[in-house]
C-alpha positions in Angstrom: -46.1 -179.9 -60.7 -48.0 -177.0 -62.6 -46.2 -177.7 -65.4 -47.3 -181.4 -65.4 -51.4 -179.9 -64.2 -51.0 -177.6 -67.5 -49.9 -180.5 -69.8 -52.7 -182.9 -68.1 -55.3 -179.5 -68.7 -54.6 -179.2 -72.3 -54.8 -183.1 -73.0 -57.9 -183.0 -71.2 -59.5 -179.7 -73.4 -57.6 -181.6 -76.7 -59.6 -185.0 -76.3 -62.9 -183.3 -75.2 -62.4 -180.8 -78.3 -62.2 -184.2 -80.6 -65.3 -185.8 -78.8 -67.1 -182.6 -79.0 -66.3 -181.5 -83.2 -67.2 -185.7 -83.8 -70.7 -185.4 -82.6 -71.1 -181.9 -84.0 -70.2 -182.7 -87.4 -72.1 -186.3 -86.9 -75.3 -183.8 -86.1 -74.9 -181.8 -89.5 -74.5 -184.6 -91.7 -77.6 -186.2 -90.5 -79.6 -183.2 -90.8 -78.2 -183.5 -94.5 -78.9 -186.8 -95.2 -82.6 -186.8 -94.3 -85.0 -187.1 -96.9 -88.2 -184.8 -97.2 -91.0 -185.5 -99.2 -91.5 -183.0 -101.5 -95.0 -183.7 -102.7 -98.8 -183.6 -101.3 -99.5 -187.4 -102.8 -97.6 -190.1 -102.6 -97.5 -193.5 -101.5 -98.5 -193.3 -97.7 -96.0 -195.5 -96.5 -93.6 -194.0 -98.0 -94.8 -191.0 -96.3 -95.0 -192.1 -92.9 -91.8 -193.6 -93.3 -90.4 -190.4 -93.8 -92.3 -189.0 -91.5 -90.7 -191.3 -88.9 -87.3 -190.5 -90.1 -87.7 -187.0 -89.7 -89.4 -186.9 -85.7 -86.4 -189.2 -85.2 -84.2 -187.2 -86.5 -85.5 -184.0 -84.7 -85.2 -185.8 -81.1 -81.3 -187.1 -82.3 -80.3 -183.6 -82.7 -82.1 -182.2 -79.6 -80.5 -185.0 -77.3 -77.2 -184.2 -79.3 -77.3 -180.9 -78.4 -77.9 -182.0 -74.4 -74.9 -184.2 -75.0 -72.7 -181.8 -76.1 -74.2 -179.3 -73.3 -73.0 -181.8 -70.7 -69.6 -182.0 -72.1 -69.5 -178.3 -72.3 -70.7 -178.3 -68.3 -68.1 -181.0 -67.6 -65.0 -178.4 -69.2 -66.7 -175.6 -67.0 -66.5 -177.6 -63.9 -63.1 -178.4 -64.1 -62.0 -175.1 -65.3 -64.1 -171.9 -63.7 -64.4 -169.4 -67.0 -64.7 -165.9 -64.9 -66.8 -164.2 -67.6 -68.8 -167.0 -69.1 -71.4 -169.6 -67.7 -72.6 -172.7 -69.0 -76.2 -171.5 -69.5 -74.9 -168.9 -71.9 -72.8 -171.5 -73.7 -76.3 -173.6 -73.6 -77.9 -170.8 -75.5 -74.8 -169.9 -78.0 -75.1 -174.0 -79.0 -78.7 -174.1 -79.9 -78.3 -170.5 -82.0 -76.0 -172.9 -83.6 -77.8 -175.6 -84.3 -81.0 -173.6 -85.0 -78.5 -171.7 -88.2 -77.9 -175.5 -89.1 -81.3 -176.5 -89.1 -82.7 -173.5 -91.0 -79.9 -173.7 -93.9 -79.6 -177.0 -93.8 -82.2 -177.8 -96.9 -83.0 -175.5 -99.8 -85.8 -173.2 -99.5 -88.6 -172.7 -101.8 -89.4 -176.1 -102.9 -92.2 -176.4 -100.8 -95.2 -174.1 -101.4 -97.6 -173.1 -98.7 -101.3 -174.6 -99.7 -103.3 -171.6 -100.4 -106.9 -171.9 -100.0 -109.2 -168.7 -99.7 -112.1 -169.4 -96.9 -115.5 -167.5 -98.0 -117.7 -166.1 -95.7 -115.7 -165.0 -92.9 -116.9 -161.5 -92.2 -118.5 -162.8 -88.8 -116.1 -164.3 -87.4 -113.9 -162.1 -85.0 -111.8 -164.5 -83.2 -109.8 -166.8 -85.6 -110.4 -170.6 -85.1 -108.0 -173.0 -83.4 -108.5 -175.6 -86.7 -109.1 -175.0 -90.2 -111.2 -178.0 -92.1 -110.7 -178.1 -96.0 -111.4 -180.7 -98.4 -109.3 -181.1 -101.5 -110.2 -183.6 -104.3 -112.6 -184.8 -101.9 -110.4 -185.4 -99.1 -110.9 -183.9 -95.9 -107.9 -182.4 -94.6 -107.9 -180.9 -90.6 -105.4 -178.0 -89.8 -103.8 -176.3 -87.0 -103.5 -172.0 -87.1 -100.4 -171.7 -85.3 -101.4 -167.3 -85.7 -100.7 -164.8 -88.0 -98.1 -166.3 -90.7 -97.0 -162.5 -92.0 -98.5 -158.9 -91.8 -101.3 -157.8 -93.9 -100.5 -156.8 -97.9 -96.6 -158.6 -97.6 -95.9 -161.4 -99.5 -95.7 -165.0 -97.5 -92.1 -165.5 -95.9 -90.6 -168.7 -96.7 -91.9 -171.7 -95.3 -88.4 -173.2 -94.2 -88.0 -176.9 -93.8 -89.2 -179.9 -92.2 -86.6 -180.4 -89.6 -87.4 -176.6 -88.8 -91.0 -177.4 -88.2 -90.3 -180.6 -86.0 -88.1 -178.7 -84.1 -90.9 -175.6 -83.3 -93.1 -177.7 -80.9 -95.9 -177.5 -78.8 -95.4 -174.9 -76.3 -97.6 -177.0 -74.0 -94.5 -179.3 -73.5 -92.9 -176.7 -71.5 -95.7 -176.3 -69.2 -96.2 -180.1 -68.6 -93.0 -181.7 -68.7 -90.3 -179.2 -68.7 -91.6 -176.6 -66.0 -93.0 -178.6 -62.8 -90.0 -180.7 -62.0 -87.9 -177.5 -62.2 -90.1 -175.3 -60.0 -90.5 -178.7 -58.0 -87.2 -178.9 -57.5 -86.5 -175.4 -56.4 -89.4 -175.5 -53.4 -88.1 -178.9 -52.6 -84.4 -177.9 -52.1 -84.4 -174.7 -50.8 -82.6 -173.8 -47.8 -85.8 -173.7 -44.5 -83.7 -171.6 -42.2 -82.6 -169.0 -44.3 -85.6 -168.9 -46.3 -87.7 -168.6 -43.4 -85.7 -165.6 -41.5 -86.0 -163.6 -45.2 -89.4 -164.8 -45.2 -91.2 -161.0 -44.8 -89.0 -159.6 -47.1 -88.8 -162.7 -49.7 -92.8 -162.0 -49.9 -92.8 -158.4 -50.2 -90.7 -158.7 -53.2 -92.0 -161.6 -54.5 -96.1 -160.0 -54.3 -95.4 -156.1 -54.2 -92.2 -156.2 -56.3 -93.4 -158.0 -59.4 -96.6 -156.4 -59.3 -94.4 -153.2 -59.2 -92.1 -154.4 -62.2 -95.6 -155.3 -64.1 -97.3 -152.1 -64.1 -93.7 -150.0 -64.7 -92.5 -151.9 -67.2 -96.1 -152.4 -69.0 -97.2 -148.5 -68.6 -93.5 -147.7 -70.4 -94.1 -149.9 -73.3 -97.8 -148.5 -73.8 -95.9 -144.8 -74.1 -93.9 -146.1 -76.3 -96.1 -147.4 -78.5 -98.4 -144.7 -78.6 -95.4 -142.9 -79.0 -93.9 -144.5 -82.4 -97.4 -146.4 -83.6 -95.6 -149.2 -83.4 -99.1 -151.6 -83.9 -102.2 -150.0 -83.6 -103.6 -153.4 -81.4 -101.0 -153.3 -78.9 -103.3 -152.2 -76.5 -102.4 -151.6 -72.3 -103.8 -154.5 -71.3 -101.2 -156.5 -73.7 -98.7 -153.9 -72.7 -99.8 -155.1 -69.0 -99.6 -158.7 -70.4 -96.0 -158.3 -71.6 -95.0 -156.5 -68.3 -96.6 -159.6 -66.4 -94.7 -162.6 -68.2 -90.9 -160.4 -68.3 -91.0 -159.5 -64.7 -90.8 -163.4 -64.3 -86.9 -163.5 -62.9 -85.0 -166.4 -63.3 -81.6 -166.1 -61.9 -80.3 -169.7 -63.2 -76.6 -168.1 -63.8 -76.3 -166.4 -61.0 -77.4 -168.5 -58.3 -74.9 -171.5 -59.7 -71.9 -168.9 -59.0 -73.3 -167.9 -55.7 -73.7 -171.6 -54.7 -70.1 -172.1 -56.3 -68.5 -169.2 -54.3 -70.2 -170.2 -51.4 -71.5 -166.1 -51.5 -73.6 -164.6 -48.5 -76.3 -166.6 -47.3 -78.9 -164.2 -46.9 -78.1 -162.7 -50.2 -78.2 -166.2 -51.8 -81.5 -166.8 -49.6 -83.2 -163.8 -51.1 -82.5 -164.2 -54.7 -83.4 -167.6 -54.4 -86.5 -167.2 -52.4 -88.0 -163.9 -54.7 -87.1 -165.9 -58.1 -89.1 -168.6 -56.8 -92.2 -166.9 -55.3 -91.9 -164.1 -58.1 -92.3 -167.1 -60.7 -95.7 -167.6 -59.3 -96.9 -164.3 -58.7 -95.5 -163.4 -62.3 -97.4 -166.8 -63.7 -100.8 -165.7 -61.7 -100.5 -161.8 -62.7 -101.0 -163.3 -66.5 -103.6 -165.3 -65.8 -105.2 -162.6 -64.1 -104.5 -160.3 -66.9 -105.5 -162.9 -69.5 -108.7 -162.9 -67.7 -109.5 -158.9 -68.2 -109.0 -159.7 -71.5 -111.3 -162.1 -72.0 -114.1 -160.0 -70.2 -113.5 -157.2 -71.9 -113.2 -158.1 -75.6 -115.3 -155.3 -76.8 -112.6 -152.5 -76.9 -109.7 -153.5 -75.3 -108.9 -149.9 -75.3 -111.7 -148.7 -72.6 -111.1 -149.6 -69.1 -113.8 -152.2 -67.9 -114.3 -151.7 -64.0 -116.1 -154.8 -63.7 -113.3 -156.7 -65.8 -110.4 -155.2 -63.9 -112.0 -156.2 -60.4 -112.7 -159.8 -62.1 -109.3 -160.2 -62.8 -108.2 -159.6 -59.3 -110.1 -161.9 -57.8 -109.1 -164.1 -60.1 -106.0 -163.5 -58.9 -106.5 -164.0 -55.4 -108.7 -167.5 -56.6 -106.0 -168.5 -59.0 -103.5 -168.6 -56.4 -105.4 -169.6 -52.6 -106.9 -172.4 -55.0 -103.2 -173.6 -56.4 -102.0 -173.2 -52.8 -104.3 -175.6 -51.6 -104.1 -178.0 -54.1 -100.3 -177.9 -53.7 -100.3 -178.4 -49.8 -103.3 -180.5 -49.5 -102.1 -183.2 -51.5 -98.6 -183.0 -50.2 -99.9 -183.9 -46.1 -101.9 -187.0 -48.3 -98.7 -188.1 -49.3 -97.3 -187.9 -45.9 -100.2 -189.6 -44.1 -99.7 -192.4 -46.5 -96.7 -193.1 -45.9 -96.7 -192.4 -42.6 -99.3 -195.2 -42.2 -99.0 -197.7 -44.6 -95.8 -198.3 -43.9 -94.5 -198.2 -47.5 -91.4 -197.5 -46.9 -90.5 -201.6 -46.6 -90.6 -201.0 -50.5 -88.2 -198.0 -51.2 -88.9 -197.8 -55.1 -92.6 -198.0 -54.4 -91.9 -195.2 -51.8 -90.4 -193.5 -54.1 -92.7 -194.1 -57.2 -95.5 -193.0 -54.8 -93.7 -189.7 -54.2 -93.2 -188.6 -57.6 -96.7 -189.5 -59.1 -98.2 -187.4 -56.1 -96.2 -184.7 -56.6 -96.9 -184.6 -60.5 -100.6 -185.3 -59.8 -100.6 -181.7 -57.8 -99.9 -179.9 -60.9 -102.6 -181.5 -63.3 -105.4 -181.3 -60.7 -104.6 -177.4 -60.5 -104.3 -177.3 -64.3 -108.0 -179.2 -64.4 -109.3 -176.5 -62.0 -108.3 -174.1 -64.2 -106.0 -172.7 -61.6 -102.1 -172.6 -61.9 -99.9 -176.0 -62.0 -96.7 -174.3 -61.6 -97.8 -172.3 -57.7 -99.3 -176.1 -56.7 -96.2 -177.5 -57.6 -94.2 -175.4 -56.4 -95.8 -175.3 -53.1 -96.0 -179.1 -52.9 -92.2 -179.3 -53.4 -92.0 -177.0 -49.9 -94.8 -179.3 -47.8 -93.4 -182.3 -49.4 -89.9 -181.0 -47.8 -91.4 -180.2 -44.9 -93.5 -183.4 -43.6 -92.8 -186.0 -46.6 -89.1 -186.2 -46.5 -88.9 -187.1 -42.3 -91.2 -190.0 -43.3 -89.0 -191.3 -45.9 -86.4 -194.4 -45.7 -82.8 -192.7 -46.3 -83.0 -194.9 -49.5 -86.0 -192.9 -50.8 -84.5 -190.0 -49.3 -81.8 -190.0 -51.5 -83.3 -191.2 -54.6 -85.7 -188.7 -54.5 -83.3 -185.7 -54.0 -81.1 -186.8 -56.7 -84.0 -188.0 -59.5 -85.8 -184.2 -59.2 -82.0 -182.9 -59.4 -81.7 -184.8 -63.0 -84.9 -184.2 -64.3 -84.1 -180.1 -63.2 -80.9 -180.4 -64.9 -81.8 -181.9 -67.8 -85.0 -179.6 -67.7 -83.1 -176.4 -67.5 -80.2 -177.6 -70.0 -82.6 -178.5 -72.5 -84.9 -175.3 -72.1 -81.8 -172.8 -72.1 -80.5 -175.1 -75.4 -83.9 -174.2 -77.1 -84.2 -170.3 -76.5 -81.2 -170.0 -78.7 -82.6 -173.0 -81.1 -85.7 -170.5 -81.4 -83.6 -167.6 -82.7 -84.0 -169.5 -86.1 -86.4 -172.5 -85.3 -89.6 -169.8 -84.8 -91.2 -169.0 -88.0 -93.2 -166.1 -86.9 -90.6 -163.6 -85.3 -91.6 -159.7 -85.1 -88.1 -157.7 -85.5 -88.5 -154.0 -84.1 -84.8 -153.0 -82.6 -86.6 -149.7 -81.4 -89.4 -151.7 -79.6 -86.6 -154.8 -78.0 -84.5 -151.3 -76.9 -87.0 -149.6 -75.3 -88.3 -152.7 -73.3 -84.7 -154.0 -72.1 -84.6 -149.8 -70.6 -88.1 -150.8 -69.3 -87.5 -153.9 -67.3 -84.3 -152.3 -65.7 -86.8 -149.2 -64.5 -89.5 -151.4 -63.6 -86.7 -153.7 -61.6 -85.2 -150.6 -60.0 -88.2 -149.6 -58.9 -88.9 -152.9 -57.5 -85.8 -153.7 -55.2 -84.8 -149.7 -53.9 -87.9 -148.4 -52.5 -88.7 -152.0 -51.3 -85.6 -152.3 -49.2 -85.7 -148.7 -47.8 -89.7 -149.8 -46.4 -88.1 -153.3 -45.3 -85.0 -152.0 -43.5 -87.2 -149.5 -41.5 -88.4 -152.7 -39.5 -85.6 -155.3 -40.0 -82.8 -155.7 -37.3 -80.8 -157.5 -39.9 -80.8 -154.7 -42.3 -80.3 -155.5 -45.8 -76.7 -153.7 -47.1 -76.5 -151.5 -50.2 -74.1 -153.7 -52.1 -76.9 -156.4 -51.2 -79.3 -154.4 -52.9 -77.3 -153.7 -56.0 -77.1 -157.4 -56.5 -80.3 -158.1 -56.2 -80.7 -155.5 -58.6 -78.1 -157.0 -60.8 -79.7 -160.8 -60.6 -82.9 -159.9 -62.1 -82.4 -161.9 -65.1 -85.1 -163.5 -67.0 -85.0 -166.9 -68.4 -87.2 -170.0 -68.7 -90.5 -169.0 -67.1 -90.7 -165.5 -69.3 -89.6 -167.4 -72.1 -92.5 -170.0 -71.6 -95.3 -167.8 -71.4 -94.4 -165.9 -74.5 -93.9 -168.9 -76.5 -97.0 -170.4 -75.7 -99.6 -167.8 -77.2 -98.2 -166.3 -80.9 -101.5 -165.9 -82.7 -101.0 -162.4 -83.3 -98.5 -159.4 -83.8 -98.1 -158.1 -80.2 -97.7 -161.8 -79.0 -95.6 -162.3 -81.8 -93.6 -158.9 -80.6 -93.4 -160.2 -77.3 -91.7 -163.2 -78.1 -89.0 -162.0 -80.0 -88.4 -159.1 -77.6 -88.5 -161.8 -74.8 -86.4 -164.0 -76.7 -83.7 -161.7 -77.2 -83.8 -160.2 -73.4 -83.2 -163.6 -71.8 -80.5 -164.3 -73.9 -78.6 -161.1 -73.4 -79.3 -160.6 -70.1 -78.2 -164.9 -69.3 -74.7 -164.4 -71.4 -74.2 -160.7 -70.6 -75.0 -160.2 -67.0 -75.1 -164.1 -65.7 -71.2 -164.0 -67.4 -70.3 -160.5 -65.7 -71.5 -161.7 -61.8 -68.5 -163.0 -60.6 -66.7 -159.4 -61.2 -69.7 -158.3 -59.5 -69.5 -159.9 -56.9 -66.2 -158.7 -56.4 -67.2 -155.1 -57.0 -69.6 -154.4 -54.6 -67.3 -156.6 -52.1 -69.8 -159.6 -50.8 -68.6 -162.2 -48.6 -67.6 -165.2 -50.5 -66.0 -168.3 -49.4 -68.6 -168.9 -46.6 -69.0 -172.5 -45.0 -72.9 -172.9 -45.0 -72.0 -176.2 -42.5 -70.2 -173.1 -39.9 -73.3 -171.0 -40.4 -76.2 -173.9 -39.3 -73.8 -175.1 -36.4 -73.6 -171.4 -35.2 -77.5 -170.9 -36.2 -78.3 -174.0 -34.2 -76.9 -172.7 -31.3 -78.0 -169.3 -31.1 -81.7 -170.6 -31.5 -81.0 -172.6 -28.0 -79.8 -168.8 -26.3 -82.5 -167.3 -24.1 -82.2 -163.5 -24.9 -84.2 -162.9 -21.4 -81.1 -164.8 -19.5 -78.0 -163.0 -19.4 -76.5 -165.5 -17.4 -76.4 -167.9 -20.4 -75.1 -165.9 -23.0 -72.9 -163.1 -23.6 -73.9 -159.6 -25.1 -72.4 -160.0 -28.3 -74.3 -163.7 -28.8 -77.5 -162.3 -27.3 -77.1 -159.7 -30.0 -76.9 -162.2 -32.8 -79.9 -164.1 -31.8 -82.3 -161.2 -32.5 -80.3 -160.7 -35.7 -81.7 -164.6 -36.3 -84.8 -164.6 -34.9 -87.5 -165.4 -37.3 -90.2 -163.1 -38.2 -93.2 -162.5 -35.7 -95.9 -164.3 -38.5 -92.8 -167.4 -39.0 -92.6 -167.7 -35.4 -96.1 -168.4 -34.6 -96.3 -170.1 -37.6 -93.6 -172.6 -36.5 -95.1 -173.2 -32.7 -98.6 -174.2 -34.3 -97.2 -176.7 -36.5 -94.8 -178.1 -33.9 -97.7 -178.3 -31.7 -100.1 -179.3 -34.2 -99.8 -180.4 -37.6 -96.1 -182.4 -37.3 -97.7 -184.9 -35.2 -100.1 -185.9 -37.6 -98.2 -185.9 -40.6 -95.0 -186.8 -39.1 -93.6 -190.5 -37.7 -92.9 -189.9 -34.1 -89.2 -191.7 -34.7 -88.4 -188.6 -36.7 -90.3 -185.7 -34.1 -87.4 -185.1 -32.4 -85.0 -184.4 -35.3 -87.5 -182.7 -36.9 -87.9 -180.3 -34.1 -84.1 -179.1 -33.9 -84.2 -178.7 -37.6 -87.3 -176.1 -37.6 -85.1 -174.2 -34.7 
């Protein structure tokens, strides 16, 4: 019979290696085939023909390359690789087809337009668009930052595939982004989540402010140590430390869930990656904000500026909280009351444009999309999903698991497309070094002296080889990746894209690949049945710790180790009390209150 599995196996890998090579080499021969205008005039329907061809072009090979990622994910699933992922095999692909893309067409035929602009000793803060007329034509352009350093010679401009495939960064932040972190608060486990809450927040607020500073203060040595750039200020150092300390442990959490690995440790990864996400996204706000008050000398420290920042800060992220949860308990009174649910795909229509909407009223109040969103995903959990029809119920669970899947397959494809799709990379191998030290520091830092404070008061104490593996997940990925990405109009930005860019992708393949020997290391339970654990949490919650009559020592024992935090607890018997009767059908009160127990 093994023989016979082994022979199956190999067919199996065979035909999927045929599929895969057929639309890999279909890929490259487009990209060969395409035409590119090589000339400023032209006939303009010839132009905008071309033009066509190529944006089509650019979205064939970037839904090739999700194709092919899916078939990749498919060979994974049935065959566990022990010291490779499918996010790392995401990112090896799109270095892949990046290479294609920039070598595809011969360089140098193009020339960039050179036009010197007179009169510019005023202006201190280079303009978003450029208007020049040429033969009397009035042409409009976009700076996309500093094309090379001062007295060196223009780089190649690559081709036109390459540029298609560089896009807006603000795609990311509206498209890509809030169905993931969506996704994350609407999914997340409310039992665990809730009895880790304390600690979850402490290294979620303290932690990445921890990792900020530490990692930010040992890039500004080193740069006043080497003189790497003169303009790479503290506050940019503070800026870099802000966006990397954004974890994003894709990798890892996908073997824990595969492993069925401890829930408390998969309950505090989770919960910190998705918290520190918005803390990490507010921090650079907050920090963008100094900056902007302080534009004088970025070198001096501004009291007033710093203080500005912080309660920007503290604005940024009440405001995007409210947003986030105010809109969600509209969404449940409405369909608590109008009874949509007759109508499931209107139910479920209504769902998802609500939850969307969260995110662009934040972004319109100049206050975070990503913390509303990801806070509407947990109330919309919370009050929303009772008042759905099972039909909605499901649809809705399964459409924001697509759109995150596709989401995270595409993002993780173009980090490695960006190797060689960016134009404007800033290569220093001493400064990418001496930040990769910096992040581990600023991470140790983090998760020790934390976990000493939080075991002095936890009766569930968290383990060593816990720690170490929080430690070990810190990796950084889409989130760090985004806010890099979407501001390169200068060196240090440029710096801190490449040096991001290179980070995520060694710490996703190198450490997301090595967790499972990890894991097995620092010997953490695998193998656990999460359905065991609720049955067994469910009925410790209905154990009287004051009654010894009910209960024996050992279970009585247990339910402190489960009891919820003193701030959860009163927490949970206000909105039992209060708020789930408003926002919650009474048909569903009942079930609702044995699932908050």
């Amino acid at each position: 019979m093994s023989s016979l599995s082994s022979r199956k196996f190999t067919f199996q890998v065979k035909n999927f290696l045929v599929a895969l090579v057929t639309v890999f080499l279909f890929c490259v021969v487009s990209v060969e085939t395409v035409e590119t205008p090589t000339t400023l005039e032209g006939r303009k329907e010839d132009e905008m023909e071309n033009t066509h061809k190529t944006d089509s072009l650019s979205m064939f090979i970037l839904i090739t390359l999700l194709i092919i990622n899916v078939l990749m994910i498919w060979l994974f699933k049935i065959r566990r690789f022990e010291f490779f992922h499918e996010t790392g095999v995401a990112m090896i692909l799109g270095v892949m087809v990046g290479a294609i893309i920039k070598y595809s067409e011969n360089h140098g035929h193009k020339k960039p337009l050179a036009v010197k602009i007179k009169n510019c000793g005023n202006i201190t803060i280079a303009p978003k668009n450029v208007y020049v007329t040429i033969n009397g034509t009035d042409y409009s352009y976009i700076l996309t930052g500093i094309r090379f350093p001062p007295h060196t010679a223009p780089s190649d401009e690559g081709n036109e595939i390459e540029s298609k495939s560089s896009f807006n960064p603000e795609i990311f932040f509206y498209v890509l982004l809030p169905p993931i972190i969506f996704y994350a608060g609407y999914s997340f486990q409310k039992r665990y989540f809730f009895r880790n809450l304390g600690a979850i927040m402490t290294y979620a607020f303290f932690g990445t402010t921890i990792s900020c500073i530490v990692t930010g203060s040992l890039v500004f040595g080193f740069n006043r140590w080497t003189g790497v750039t003169t303009t790479f200020d503290y506050a940019e150092c503070l800026l870099f430390g802000a966006l990397i300390s954004a974890t994003d442990p894709v990798t890892v959490l996908a073997i824990f869930h595969d492993l069925h690995a401890d829930l408390d440790l998969y309950a505090l990864v989770f919960g910190e990656s998705v918290l520190n996400d918005a803390v990490a996204i507010v921090l650079y706000r907050a920090i963008e904000t100094y900056l902007a008050y302080n534009q004088s000398d970025l070198r001096d420290f501004d009291l007033f500026s710093f203080l500005k920042a912080i309660g920007n800060f503290i604005v940024i992220f009440v405001g995007s909280f409210t947003i986030g949860t105010g809109l969600s308990c509209v969404n449940a009174l409405v369909t608590k009351l109008t009874k949509i649910g007759s109508f499931p795909i209107l139910e479920t229509a209504l769902f998802f444009l609500m939850s969307y909407s969260t995110f662009l009223v934040a972004e319109l109040s100049n206050w975070s999309g990503i913390v509303a969103v990801l806070f509407c995903g947990i109330t919309q959990q919370h009050y929303t999903y009772r008042n759905l029809t099972e039909e909605s119920r499901a649809r809705t669970m399964q459409t924001f698991e697509l759109l995150n899947f596709l989401a995270e397959t595409f993002i993780f494809s173009y980090i490695g497309l960006s190797v060689f799709a960016f134009t404007n990379h800033q290569w220093n191998v001493g400064f990418i070094g001496w930040s990769f030290m910096a992040i581990q520091i600023g991470r140790a830092l983090n998760i020790y002296p934390l976990s000493l404070f939080l075991n002095i008061g936890r009766t569930r104490k968290i383990p060593l080889n816990l720690q170490h593996m929080m430690f070990f997940s810190g990796l950084r990925g889409a989130i760090a990746f985004a806010l890099a990405v979407r501001n390169t109009v200068s060196i240090p930005r440029q710096m801190m894209l490449t040096t991001t860019l290179i980070i995520v992708i060694v710490s996703v393949i190198v450490f997301g690949g090595s967790t499972m020997p990890v894991l097995s290391c620092l010997k953490i339970k695998t193998g656990i049945d999460a359905l065991e654990e609720e049955k067994r949490a469910r009925r410790l919650s209905l154990i009287d710790v004051n009654d010894p009559s009910g209960s024996t020592p050992q279970e009585r024992i247990e339910k402190k180790q489960f009891e919820k935090s003193w701030l959860v607890a009163v927490w949970s018997r206000f909105d039992e009390k209060f708020l789930t009767p408003i926002f919650v059908e009474e048909s569903q009160l009942q079930s609702s209150s044995s699932t908050m127990h």
